[in-house]
ZAMARGU-4260 file (C-alpha; in steps of 0.2 Angstrom, whole numbers, plus 5000, padded with zeros to 4 digits):
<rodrens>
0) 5224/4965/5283 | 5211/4979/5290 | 5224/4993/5286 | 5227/4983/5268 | 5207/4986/5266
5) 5208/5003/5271 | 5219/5008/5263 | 5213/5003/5247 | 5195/5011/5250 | 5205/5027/5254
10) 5215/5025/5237 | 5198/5020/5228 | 5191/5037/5238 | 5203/5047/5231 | 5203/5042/5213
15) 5183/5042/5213 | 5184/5061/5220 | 5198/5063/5204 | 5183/5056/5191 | 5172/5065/5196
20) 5183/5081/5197 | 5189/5075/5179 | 5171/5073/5173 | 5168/5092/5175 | 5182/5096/5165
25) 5173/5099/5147 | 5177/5088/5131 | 5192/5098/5122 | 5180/5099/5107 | 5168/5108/5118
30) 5180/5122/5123 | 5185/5126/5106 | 5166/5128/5103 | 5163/5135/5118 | 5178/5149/5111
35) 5171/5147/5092 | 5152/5155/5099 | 5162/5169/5111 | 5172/5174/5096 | 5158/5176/5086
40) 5148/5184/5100 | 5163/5198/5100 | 5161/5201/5082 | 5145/5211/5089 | 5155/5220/5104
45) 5173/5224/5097 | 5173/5237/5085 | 5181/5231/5068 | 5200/5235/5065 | 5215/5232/5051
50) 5232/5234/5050 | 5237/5242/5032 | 5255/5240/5028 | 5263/5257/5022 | 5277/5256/5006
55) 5290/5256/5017 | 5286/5243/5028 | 5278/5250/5042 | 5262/5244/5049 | 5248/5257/5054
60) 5231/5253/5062 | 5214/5258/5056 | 5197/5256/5062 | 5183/5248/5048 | 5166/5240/5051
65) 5166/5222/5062 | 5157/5211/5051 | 5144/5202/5065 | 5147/5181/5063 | 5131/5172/5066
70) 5129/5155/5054 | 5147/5155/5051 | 5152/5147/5064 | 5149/5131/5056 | 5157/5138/5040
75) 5171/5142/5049 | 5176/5123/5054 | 5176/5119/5036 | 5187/5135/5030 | 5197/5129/5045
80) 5201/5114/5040 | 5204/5120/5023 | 5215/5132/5028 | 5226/5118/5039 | 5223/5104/5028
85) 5241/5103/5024 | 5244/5100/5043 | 5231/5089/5048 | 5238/5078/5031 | 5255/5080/5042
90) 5250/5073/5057 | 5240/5059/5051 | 5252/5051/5041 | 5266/5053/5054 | 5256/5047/5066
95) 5252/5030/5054 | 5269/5031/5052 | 5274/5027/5071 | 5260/5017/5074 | 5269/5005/5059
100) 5284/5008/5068 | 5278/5002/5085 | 5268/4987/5077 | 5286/4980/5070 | 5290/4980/5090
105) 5309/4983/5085 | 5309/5000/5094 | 5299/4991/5111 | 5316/4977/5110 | 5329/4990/5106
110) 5323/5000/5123 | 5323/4984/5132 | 5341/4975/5125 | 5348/4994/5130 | 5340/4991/5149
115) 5346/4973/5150 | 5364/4976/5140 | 5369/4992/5155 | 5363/4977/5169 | 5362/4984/5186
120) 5378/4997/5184 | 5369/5009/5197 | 5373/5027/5192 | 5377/5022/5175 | 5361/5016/5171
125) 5352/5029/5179 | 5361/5042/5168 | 5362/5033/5152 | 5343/5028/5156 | 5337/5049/5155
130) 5348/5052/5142 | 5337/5040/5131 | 5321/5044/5135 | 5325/5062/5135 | 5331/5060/5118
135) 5313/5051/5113 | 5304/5066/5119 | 5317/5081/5110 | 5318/5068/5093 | 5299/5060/5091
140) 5290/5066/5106 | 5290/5051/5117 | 5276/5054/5130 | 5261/5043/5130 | 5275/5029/5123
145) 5285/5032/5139 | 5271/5024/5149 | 5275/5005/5147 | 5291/5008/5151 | 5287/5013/5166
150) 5279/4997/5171 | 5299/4990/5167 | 5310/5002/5173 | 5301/5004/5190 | 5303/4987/5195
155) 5323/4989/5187 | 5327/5003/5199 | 5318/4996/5214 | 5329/4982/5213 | 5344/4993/5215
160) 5337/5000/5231 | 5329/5016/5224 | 5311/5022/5225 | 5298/5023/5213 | 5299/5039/5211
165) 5317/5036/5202 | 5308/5024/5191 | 5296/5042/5186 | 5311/5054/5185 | 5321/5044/5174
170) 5306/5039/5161 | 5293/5049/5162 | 5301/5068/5168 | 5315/5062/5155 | 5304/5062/5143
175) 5295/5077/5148 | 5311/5086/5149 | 5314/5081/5131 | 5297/5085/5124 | 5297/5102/5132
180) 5313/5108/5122 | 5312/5097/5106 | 5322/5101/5092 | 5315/5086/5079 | 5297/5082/5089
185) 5288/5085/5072 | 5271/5085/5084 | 5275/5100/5094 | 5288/5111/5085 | 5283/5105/5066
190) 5267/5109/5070 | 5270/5127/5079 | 5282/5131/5067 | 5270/5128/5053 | 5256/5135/5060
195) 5268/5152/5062 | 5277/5153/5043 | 5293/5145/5050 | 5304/5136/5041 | 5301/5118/5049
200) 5312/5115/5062 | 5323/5129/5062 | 5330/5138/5075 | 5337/5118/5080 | 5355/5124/5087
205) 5349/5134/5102 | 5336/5122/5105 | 5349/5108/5106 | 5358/5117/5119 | 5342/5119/5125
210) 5337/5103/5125 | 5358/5098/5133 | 5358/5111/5147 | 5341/5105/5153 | 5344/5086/5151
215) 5361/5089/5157 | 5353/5097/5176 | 5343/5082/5175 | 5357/5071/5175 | 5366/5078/5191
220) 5348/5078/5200 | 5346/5061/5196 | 5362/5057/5203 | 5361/5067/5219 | 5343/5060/5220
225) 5351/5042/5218 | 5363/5044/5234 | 5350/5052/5244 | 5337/5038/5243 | 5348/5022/5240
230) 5344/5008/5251 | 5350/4988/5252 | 5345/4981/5235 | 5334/4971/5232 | 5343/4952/5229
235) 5324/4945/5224 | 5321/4956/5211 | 5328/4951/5196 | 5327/4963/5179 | 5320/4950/5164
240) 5336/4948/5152 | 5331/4953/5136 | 5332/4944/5119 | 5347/4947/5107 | 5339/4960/5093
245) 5334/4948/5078 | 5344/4954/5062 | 5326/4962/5056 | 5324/4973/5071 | 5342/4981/5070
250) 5337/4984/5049 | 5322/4992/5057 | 5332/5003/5071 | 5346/5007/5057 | 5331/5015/5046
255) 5323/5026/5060 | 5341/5033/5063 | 5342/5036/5043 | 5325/5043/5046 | 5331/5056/5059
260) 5349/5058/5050 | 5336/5064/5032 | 5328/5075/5043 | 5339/5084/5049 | 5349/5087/5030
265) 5331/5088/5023 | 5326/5106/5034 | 5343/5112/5035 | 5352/5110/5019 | 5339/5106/5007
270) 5324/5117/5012 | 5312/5104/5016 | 5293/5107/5021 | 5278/5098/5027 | 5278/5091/5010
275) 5292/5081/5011 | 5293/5078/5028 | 5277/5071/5025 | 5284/5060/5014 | 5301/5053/5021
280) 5290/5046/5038 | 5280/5040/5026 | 5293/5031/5017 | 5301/5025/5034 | 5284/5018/5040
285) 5281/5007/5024 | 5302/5002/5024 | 5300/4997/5043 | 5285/4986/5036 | 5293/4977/5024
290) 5308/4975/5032 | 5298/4967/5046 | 5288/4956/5034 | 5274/4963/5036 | 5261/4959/5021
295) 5255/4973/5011 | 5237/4972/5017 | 5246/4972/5037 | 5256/4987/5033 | 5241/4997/5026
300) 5231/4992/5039 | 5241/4997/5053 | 5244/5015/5044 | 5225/5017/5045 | 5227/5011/5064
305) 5240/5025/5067 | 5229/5037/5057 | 5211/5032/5069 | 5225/5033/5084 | 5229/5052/5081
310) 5215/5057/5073 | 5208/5067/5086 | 5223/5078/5087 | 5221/5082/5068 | 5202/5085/5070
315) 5205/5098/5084 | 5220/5108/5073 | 5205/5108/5058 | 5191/5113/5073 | 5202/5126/5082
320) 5207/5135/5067 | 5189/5140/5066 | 5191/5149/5080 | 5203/5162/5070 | 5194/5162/5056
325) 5178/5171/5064 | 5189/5185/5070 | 5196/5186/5054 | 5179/5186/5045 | 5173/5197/5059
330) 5187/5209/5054 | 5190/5209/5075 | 5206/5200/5073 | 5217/5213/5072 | 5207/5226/5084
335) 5212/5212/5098 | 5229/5212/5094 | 5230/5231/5092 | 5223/5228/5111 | 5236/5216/5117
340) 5250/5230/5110 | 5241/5246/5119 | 5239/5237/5136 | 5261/5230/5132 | 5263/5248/5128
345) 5279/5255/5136 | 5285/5238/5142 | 5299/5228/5137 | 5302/5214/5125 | 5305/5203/5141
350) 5290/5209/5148 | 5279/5204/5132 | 5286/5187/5131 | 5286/5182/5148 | 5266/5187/5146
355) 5265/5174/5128 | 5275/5160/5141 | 5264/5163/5155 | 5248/5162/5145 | 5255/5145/5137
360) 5257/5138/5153 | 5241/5143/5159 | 5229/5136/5146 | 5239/5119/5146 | 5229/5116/5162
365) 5213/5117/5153 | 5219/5110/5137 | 5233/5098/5140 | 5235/5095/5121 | 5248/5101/5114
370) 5243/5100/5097 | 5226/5109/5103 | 5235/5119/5111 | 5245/5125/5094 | 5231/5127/5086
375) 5222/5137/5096 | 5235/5149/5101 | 5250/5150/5090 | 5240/5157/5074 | 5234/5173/5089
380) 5252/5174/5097 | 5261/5174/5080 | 5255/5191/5071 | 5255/5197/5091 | 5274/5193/5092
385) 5277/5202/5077 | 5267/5217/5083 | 5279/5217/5100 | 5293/5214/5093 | 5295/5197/5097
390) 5303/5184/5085 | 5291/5171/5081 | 5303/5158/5086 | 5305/5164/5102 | 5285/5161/5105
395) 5286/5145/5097 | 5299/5139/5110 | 5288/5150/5125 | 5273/5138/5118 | 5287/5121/5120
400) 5290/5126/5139 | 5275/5131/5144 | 5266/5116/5137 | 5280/5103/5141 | 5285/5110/5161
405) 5265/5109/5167 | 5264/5093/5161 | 5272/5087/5173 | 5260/5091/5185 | 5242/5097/5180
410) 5229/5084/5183 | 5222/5083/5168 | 5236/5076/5158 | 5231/5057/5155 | 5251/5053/5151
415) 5254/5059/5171 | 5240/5049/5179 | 5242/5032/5169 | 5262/5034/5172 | 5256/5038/5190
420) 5244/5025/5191 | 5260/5013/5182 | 5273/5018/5197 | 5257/5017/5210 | 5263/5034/5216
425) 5247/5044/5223 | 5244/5061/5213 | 5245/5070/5230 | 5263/5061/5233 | 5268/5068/5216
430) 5263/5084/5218 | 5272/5087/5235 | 5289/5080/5227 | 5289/5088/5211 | 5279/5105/5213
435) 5298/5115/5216 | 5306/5106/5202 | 5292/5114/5189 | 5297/5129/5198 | 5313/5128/5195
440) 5310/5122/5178 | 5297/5135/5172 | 5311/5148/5178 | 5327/5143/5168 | 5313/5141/5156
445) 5310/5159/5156 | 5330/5163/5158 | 5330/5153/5139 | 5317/5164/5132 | 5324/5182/5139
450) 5342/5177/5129 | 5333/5174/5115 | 5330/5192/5112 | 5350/5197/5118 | 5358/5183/5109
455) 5362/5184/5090 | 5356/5165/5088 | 5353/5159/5072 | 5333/5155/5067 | 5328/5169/5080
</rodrens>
């Protein structure tokens, strides 16, 4: 009983220390204003600069006079969000659109049904069990969603005689792995893309193969891992069976993967954009309503839900693209990325995107949004890319890696410490066993981006 009781103080030690460590950690609306006031303090320092585009093509650089930002600052988070509004209208109705989607609880029991139908065929459900998460987090960006189920498939793999840890790799690295090298996640690569002039989701076939080759290296670890730690299951555990899928469910199932099938036609045969992106979730989310039975006022309601739910992450695409907008009022914008190209100068491609990859991966341990990351970033890295010879494509997907492989351990990701916290893993447990495996990712990570630039891939 006294080591029970100590050992729960020293837990409850340890998270308290993690709070307060957390609690010094500013707001991510406070760094973007912290970066709004420093940009328009170096609208005072940096001498002003343009790029002028010659007639045939090339780009020279000039110097003109900075135009020092004082008031502006607040102007600028109202051009900002003029300037992304068409984004921000993106991400909230997507995000009402899933929220519709959730409330119908048809993709909750599909998960389940698939956990229960597979029973306890060891390696087979371990396998088949990454291959679906991954896929959430490459098609609709599974991660905070991925946390319930790890409440269920924990217990699931414990009862085969694995450890917790299994129950983490297969759900919530799954899933990471996924959202790291999305090809459909249309709140990590619609949004970069966007914010870059890219044709929305292209570039998909290499990021498929991507998105294979690392689900794929998962697969074997998993297994390997599975013979490694297997002990004497456990006969007392029992998995809950779950329920048949009602005939309303497997409508609702049937027109998410219409959803995904439009999608994919829409961007690559029939030049789709945010527009009518926009529109088809939206469609989906109001069909998945009715289908559901859901009355009118319900489905409206919980489209305003999903709306509130991410609003945040469209507030902060509005805020951070006032961060450019100074240095562009500033006229400094361009003297900053004529910076960026002197100090690159004589160094490779592979040296300037392995710099734009690194600096990605960095910053997601300040600002482990992805979102906020894109907003902050991409619209610098873009023009910069250009400048280095760098396709835009090839940052986007540096910005997926670097964003997705740190996830997996930087403490201030809420989806790791609740999926932590789910599993009753310690952080400090978590970082010893996975700290080699983001190495390892971050590095074939890197080996992606370099043949990007060798490759003749179609998008890049």
């Amino acid at each position: 009983m006294n080591k029970v009781v100590k050992c729960h103080a020293n837990y409850s030690y340890k998270f308290l220390i993690f709070v307060a460590i957390m609690k010094k950690i500013p707001n991510t609306y406070v760094i973007i204003a912290i970066l709004i006031a420093l940009c328009a303090v170096l609208t005072w320092l940096v001498p002003g600069g343009q790029y002028v585009s010659a007639p045939d093509g090339t780009l020279s650089y000039e110097e003109v006079s900075a135009v020092p930002q004082t008031w502006q600052v607040l102007s600028a988070i109202y051009d900002g969000f003029v300037k992304q509004a068409g984004i921000i209208i993106f991400i909230l109705v997507v995000g009402g659109a899933f929220w519709l989607l959730n409330a119908t609880g048809a993709v909750d029991a599909g998960i389940r049904r698939f956990i229960s139908a597979i029973g306890q065929k060891d390696k087979v459900v371990l396998v088949a069990l990454t291959l679906l998460f991954s896929l959430g987090g490459a098609v609709f960006g599974m991660s905070e969603e991925a946390i319930p189920f790890v409440g269920i498939v924990v217990p699931l793999v414990v009862s085969m005689g694995y450890d917790a840890i299994m129950g983490l790799l297969i759900v919530y690295v799954a899933s990471n792995i996924g959202f790291s090298s999305a090809f459909l996640n249309p709140f990590t690569v619609g949004i970069a893309q966007g914010m870059a002039e890219l044709p929305p989701f292209s570039g998909m076939g290499y990021r498929i193969f991507a998105w294979a080759l690392l689900t794929g290296l998962l697969c074997v670890f998993v297994v390997l891992y599975a013979r490694k730690t297997r002990k004497a299951p456990q006969e007392q555990a029992q998995v809950e069976e779950a329920k048949p899928l009602q005939p309303r469910q497997i409508a609702i199932l049937c027109v998410l993967l219409l959803t995904v099938v439009a999608l994919i036609l829409g961007v690559t045969l029939w030049g789709w954009y945010m527009k009518e992106i926009t529109a088809l979730f939206l469609a989906m989310g109001i069909l998945c309503g009715i289908i559901a039975g859901f009355p009118a006022n319900r489905i409206a309601d919980e489209l305003v839900s999903g709306a509130k739910d991410i609003l945040s992450a469209a507030l902060v695409v509005g805020f951070a693209s006032g961060i450019v907008i100074i240095l562009q009022d500033g006229k400094i914008v361009d003297s900053i990325l004529h910076a960026m190209q002197n100090s690159l100068n004589g160094t490779s491609e592979v040296t300037s995107l392995t710099a734009m990859y690194g600096i990605q991966a960095v910053i997601n341990f300040l600002i482990p949004s992805a979102t906020a990351k894109a907003a902050i970033t991409i619209p610098i890295m873009a023009p910069f890319s250009d400048l280095v010879g760098v396709s835009r494509q090839a940052m986007v997907l540096a910005f997926q890696f670097g964003d997705g492989f740190t996830n997996m351990i930087t403490p201030t990701s809420g989806v790791l410490m609740a999926a932590l916290a789910m599993a009753r893993v310690p952080y400090e447990k978590w970082v010893k066993w996975v700290w080699k495996g983001v190495g390892i990712l971050l590095l074939i990570g890197l080996l992606l981006l370099v043949a990007t630039l060798f490759l003749p891939l179609n998008g890049f």
